[in-house]
Structure formats: C-alpha cells, structure tokens
C-alpha positions as a LaTeX table, in Angstrom:
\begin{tabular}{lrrr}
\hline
Residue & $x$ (\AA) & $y$ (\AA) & $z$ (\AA) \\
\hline
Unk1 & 7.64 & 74.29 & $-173.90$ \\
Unk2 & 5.93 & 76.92 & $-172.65$ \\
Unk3 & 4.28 & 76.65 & $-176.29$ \\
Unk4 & 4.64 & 80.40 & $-177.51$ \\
Unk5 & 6.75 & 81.70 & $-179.95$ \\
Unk6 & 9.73 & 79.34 & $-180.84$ \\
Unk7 & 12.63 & 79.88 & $-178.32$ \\
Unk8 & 15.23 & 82.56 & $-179.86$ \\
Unk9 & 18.56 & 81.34 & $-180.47$ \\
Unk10 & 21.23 & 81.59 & $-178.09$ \\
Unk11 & 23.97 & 84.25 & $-178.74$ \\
Unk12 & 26.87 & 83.11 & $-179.33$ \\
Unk13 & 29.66 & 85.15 & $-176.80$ \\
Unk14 & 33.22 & 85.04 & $-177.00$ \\
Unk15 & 35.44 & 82.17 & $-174.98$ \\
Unk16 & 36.00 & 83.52 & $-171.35$ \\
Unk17 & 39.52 & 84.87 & $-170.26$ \\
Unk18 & 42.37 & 82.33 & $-169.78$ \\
Unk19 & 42.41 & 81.29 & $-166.11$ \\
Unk20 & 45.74 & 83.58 & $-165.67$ \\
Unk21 & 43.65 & 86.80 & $-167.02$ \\
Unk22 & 40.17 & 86.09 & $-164.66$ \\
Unk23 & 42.77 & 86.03 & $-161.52$ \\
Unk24 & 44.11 & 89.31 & $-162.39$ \\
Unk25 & 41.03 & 90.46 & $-162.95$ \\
Unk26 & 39.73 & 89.82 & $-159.76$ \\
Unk27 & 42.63 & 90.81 & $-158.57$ \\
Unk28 & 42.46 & 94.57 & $-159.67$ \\
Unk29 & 38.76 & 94.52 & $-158.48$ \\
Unk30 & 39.64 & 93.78 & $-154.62$ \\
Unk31 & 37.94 & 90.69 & $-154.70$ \\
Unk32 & 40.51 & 88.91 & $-153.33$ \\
Unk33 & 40.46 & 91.08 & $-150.14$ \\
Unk34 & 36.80 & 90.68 & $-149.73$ \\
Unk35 & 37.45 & 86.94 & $-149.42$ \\
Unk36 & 40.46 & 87.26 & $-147.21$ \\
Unk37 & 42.87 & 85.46 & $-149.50$ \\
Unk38 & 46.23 & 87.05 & $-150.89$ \\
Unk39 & 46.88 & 87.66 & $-154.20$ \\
Unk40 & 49.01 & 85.12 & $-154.24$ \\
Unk41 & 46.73 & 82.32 & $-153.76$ \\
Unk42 & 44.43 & 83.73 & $-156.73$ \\
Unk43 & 47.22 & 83.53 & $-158.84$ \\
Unk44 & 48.59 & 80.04 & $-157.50$ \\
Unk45 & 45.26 & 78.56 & $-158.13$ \\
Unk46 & 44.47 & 79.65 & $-161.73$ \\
Unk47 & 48.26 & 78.83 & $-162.49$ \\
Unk48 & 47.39 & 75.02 & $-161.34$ \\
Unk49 & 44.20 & 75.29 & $-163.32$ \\
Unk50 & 43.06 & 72.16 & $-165.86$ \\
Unk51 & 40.16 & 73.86 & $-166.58$ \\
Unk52 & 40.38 & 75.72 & $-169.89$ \\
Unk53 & 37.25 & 77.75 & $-170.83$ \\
Unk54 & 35.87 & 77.50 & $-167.31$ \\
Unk55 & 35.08 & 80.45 & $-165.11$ \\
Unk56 & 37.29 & 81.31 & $-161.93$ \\
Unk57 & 34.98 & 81.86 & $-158.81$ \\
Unk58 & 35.16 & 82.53 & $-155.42$ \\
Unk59 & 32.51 & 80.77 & $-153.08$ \\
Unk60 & 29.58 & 83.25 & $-151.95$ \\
Unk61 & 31.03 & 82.12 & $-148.42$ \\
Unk62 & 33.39 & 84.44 & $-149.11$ \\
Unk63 & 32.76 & 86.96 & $-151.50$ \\
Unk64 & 28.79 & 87.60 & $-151.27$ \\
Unk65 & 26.42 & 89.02 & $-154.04$ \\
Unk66 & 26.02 & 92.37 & $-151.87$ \\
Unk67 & 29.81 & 92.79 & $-151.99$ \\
Unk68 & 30.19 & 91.94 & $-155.41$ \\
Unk69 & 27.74 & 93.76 & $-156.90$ \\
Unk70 & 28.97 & 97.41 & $-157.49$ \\
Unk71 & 32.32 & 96.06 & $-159.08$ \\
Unk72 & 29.94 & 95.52 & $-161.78$ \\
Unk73 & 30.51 & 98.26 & $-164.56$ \\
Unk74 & 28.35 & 98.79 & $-167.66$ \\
Unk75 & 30.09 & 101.29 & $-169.61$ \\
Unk76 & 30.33 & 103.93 & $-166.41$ \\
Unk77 & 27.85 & 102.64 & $-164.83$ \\
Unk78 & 28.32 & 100.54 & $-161.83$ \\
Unk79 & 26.22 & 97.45 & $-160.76$ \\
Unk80 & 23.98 & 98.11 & $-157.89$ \\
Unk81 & 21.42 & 95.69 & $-155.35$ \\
Unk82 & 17.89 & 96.84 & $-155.61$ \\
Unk83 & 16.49 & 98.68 & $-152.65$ \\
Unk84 & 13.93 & 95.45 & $-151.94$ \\
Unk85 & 16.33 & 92.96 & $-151.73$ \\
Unk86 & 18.03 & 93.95 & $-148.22$ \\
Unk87 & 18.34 & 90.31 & $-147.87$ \\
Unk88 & 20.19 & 89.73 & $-150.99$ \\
Unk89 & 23.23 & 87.63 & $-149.24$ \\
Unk90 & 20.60 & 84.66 & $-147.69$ \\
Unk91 & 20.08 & 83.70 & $-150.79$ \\
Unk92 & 21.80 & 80.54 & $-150.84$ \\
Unk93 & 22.68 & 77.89 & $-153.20$ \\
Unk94 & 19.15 & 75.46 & $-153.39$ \\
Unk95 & 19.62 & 71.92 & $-155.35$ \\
Unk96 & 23.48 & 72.69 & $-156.27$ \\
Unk97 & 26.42 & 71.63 & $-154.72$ \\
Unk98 & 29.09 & 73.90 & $-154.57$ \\
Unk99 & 32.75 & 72.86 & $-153.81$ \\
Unk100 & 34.18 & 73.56 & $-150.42$ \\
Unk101 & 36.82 & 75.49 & $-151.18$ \\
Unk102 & 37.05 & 78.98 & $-151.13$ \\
Unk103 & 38.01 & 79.08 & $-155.16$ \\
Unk104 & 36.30 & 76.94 & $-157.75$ \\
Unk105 & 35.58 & 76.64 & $-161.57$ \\
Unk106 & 32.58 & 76.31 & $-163.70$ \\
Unk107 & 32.12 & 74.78 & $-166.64$ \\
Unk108 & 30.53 & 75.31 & $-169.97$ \\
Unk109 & 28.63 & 78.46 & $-168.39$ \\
Unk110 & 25.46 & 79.60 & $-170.90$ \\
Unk111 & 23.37 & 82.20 & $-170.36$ \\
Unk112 & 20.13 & 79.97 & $-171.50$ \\
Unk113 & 18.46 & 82.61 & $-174.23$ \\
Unk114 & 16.71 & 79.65 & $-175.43$ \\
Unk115 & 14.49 & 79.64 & $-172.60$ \\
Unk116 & 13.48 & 83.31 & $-172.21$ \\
Unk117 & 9.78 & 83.31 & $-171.13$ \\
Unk118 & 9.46 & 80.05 & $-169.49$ \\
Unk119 & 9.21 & 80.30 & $-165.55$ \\
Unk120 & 12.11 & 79.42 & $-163.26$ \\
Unk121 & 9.41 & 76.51 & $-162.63$ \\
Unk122 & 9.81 & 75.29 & $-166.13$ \\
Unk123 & 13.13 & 76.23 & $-166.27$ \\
Unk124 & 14.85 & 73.93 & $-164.00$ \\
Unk125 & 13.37 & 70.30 & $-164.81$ \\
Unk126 & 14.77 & 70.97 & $-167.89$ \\
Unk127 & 18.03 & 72.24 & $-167.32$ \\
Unk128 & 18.37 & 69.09 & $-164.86$ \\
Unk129 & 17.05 & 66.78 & $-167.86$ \\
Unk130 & 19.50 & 68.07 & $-169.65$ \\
Unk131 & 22.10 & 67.65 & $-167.04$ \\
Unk132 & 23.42 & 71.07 & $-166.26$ \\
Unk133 & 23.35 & 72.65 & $-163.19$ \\
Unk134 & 21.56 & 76.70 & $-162.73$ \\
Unk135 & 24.05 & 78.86 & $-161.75$ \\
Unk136 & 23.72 & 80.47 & $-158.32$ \\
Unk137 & 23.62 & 84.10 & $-157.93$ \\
Unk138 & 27.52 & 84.64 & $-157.45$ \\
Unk139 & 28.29 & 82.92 & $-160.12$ \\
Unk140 & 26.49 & 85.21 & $-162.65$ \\
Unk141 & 28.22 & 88.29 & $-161.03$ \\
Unk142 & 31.61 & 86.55 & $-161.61$ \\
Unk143 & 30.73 & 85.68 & $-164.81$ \\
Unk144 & 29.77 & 89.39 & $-165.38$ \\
Unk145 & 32.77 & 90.63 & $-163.69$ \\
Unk146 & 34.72 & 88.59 & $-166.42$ \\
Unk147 & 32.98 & 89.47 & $-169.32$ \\
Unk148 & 30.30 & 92.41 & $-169.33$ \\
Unk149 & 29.27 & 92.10 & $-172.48$ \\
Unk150 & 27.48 & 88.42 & $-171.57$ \\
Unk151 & 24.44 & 91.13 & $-169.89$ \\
Unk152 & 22.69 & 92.96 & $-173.17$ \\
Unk153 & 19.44 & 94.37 & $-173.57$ \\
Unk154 & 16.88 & 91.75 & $-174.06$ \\
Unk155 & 19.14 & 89.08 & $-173.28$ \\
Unk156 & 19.63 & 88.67 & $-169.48$ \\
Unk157 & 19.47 & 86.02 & $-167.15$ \\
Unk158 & 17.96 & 84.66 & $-163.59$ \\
Unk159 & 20.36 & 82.48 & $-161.70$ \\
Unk160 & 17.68 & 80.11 & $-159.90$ \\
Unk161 & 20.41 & 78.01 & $-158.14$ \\
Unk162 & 20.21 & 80.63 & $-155.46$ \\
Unk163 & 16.66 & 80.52 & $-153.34$ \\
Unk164 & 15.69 & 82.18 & $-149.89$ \\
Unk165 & 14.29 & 79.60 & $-147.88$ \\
Unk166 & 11.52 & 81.02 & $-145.05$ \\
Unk167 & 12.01 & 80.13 & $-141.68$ \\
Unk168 & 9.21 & 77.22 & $-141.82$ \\
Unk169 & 11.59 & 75.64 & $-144.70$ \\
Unk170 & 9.50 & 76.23 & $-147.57$ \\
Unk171 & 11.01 & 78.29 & $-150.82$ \\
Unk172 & 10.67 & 82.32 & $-150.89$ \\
Unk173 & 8.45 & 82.67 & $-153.98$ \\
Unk174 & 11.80 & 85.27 & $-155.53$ \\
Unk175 & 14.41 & 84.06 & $-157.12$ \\
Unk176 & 17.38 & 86.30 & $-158.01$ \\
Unk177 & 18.56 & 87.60 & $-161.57$ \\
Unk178 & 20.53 & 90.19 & $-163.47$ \\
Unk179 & 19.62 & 92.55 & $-165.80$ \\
Unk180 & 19.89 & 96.08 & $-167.08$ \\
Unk181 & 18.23 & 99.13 & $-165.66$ \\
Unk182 & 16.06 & 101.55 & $-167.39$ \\
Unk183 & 16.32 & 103.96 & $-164.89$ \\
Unk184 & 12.97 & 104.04 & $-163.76$ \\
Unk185 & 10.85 & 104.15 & $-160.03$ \\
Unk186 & 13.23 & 103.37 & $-157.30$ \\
Unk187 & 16.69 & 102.71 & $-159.09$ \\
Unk188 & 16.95 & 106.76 & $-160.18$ \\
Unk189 & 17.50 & 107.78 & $-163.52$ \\
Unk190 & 21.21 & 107.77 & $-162.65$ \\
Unk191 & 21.54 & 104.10 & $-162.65$ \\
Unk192 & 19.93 & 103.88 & $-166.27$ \\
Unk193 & 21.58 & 101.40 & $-168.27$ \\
Unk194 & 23.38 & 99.99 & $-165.05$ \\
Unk195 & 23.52 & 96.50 & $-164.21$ \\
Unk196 & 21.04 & 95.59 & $-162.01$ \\
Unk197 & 20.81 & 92.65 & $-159.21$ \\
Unk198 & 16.91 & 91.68 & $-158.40$ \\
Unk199 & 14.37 & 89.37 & $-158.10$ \\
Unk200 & 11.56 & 87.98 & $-160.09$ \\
Unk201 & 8.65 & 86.12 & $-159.45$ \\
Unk202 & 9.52 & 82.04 & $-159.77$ \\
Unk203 & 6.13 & 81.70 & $-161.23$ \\
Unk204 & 6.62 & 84.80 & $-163.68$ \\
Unk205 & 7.99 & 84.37 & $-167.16$ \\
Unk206 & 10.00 & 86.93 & $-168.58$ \\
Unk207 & 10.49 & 87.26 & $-172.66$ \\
Unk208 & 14.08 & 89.11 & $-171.59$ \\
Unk209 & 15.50 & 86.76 & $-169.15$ \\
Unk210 & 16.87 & 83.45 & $-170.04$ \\
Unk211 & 18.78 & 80.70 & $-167.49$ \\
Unk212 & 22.06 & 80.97 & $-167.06$ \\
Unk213 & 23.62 & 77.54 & $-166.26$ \\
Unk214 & 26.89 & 75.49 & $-166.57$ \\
Unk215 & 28.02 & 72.12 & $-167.06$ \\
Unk216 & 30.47 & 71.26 & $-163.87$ \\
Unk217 & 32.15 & 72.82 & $-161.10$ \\
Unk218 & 35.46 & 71.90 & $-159.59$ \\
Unk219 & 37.66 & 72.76 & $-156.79$ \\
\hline
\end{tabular}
C-alpha cells in the first residue's frame, strides 16, 4: 500500500533524553511558564517518571502549537506557523485520547518514514491496525523541541491525530505537519531551512512526509 515504489526504510534516530534532561529542557525554553506550572513540578514529575525512552509532554491545553512553535530552532533558525494557518491552536486531538493531566508521556514515538507518500487517509487504518496511536500536533513540536535532528530534509512528518472539525461537525479537509522550509512564496527567504508548522491536504500524498506516531501515553 499505496502500490508505488517500496516504502523507504525508517531512520534509525538516537534514544530521546532521560526524563531528567527533557524537563530541563523545557525548562530553559519557558515552556513551563506558558503552561502555568513551576519549575518545580516539571522537575517533580520527570523525577517520578517509569517511563524510560518516552517523551515528556505538556497537554496542548496548556502549552498550544502557536506558542510552541518558535522555540523550535534549526541551526539559527527558529520554527515559525505559516501565515494560512491563523487557526493553528483549534486543531484538536481527533480519535486519540490524551491524559488529563497537564504533563504526560509518550511512548515508542516514530516518525513513520515507511509510509511517506500514502495519504493521511491511508495512513491511519494502518497505524490503528497496527495498534499505535498518530501523534497530535503538540506532540511532534515536543518531540522536536527534544531532539531537532528527528526533522531532516526528505524525512518529515504530518501528525494527523490533530484535525479541525467545521462547525457542522464534519473534518476540515487539512491536517497539520512539520517540515522544513525552502524559503520560498510567503515564508521569506529568511526562514529558509527553518522548521516549518503547516498543513497538507488529507487526501494528498507526500513522498517527504511520513506519520509520526507512538505506542502509549501516560499521565
């Protein structure tokens, strides 16, 4: 499936930060403020953590995509919501259940390679037969946050856990990813080689964006 070219293989990145080092992290970044907990409770909840290997995050209730965003850095250049998506922050999580808390892990988080040019349509019956769970759009920007190097050229992700849902109830036909910037039309050659926060098409297939996922989350 789709029946093209035989799915490349996924990279193979480097474990994520102990759950001591991602609460730091976040720390220095201010995201902690932007969710209106104290450093303290960052810390206090990673020090409790059981969940080696998992990524720390803080529920988009809290800390929204719009907000996190430019904390984003690729080499100097910082992340950045394109101009179209003014309504980046309603996109909410769709078929996922988040915990209710404000902090949570994730488990086992890939950044689905494998599946670069299928369709977020084909994407996610799979990933469910399979069961993992897409990652909503926070998610990928923590992940990001955490370790940069997970977004390369030619091997970036959508995060299809996260829809926009139109006021008669029925799906917006975008669905949210990540990617790097070439600079071009309405980002401005200064944001070249940024990392970039948009939308594709859920129909669309894409031979540069995979499906980020994960296994679990816990509170």
């Amino acid at each position: 499936m789709p029946g093209t070219p035989p799915d490349p293989p996924t990279a193979v990145l480097p474990a994520l930060p102990a759950a001591s080092a991602q609460a730091e992290r976040l720390i220095e970044l201010g995201v902690h403020e932007i969710a209106g907990l104290s450093a303290g409770e960052i810390r206090a909840f990673a020090a409790a953590a059981r969940a080696d290997g998992a990524l720390l995050a803080v529920h988009p209730d809290r800390a929204p995509a719009s907000a996190l965003a430019p904390l984003l850095r690729r080499g100097d250049r910082p992340g950045f919501v394109v101009v179209d998506m003014p309504d980046v922050d309603a996109f909410a999580p769709s078929g996922v259940d988040l915990p209710d808390a404000p902090l949570y892990f994730v488990a086992g988080v890939d950044r689905g390679d494998r599946m670069a040019d299928w369709s977020p349509g084909e994407a996610l019956p799979a990933l469910t037969g399979e069961g993992r769970t897409p990652l909503v759009l926070t998610e990928g920007i923590h992940w990001l946050l955490q370790q940069p190097e997970a977004l390369e050229r030619n091997r970036c992700f959508m995060t299809i856990g996260s829809r926009l849902r139109k006021p008669d109830g029925t799906p917006d036909a975008r669905t949210p990813a990540i990617w790097i910037s070439n600079g071009t039309g309405r980002d401005g050659r200064e944001r070249r080689d940024a990392p970039k926060v948009g939308w594709c098409w859920w129909n669309n297939r894409h031979t540069w964006l995979g499906f980020a996922s994960a296994t679990d989350r816990t509170p």
